[in-house]
N, C-alpha and C positions, 0 to 999 in steps of 0.2 A: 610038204611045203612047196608053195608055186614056183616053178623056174623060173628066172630073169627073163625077158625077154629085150630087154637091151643090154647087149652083149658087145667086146669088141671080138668085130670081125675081121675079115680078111680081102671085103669089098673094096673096089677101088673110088677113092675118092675124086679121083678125078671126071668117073664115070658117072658121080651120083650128081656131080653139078653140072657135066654136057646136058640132064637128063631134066635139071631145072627151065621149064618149058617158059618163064617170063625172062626175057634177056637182059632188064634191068637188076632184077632180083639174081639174077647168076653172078653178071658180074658183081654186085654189091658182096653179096657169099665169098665169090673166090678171091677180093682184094682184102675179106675181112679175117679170111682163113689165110691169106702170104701175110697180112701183117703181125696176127696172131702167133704164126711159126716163125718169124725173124723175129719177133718181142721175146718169145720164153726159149727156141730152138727146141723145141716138141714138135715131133712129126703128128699134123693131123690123120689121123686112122677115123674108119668108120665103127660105129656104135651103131647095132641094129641094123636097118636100110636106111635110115634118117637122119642120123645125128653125127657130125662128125665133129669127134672130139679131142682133146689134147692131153696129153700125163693119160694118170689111173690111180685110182687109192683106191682101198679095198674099207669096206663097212661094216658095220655090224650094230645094229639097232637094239635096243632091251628088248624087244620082244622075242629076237635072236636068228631075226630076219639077216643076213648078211648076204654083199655081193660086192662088185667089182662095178665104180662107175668112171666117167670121165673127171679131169679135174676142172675141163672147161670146154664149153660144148657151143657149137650155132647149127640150127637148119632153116633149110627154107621150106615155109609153110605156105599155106594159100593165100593168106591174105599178109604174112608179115614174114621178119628173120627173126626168128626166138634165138636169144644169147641161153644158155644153162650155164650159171656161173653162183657160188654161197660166197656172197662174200661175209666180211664181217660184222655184224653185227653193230658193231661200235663205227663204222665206217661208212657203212652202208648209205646211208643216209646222204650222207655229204658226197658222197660219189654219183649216187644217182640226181641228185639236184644239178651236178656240173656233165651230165651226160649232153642233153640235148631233149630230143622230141621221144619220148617211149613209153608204149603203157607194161602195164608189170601184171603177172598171175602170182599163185602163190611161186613157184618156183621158176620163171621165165621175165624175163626182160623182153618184149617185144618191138621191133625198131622197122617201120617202113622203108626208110633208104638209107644210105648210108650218111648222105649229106646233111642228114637230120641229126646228126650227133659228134660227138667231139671223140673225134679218133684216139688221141694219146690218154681221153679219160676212160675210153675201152678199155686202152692196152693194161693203164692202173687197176682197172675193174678184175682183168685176168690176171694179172700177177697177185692182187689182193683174195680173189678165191682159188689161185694155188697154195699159197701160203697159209690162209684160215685152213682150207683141208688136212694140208698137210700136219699141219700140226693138231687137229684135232683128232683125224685117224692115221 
């Protein structure tokens, strides 16, 4: 079976956002990552080189795939800040409608600045997929 390749590491987060070369996009990451960490009191750690995420639950798929991922995740990408966040299912919907400006993949919320979204329906977004995780694994 294939190794994880996002992993929590031991890289310094502070070092991966000096390294976010748009100054707009940095500061937006590191006011989204200190409000994230006063919202739940999870120290952001790095996932991989890229993702620096918050908690950790551990998974295990039927097909018996299992691994260790974050419970709530942002990086900056080239064109946007992708959020990694499940929320609920039942919730989802109405969370993402009071967000703001964002397009979405299957598993990514994509957001251009920060000023395009409603900060405290973030902060609901991240307590809502700690809570779905957790209780699911």
């Amino acid at each position: 079976m294939a190794k994880n390749k996002t992993i929590e590491t031991e890289n310094s987060v502070a070092l991966y956002l000096q390294n976010i070369t748009e100054e707009k996009r940095r500061a937006d990451c590191s006011e989204i990552i200190s409000l994230i960490k006063q919202h739940t009191g999870l120290e952001p750690k790095m996932w991989g080189t890229g993702i620096v995420g918050f908690g950790s639950y551990h998974y295990v798929y039927d097909s018996g795939h299992s691994g260790d991922a974050p419970l709530a995740g942002i990086a900056a990408r080239t064109n946007a800040i992708s959020l990694y966040l499940s929320l609920d299912p039942e919730k989802r919907e109405i969370l993402l409608q009071n967000l703001g400006q964002y397009k979405m993949a299957k598993s990514c919320i994509y957001i251009k600045k920060i000023e395009d979204i409603n900060t405290d329906v973030l902060l609901e977004m991240v307590s809502n997929s700690i809570e779905f995780l957790q209780k699911k694994y």
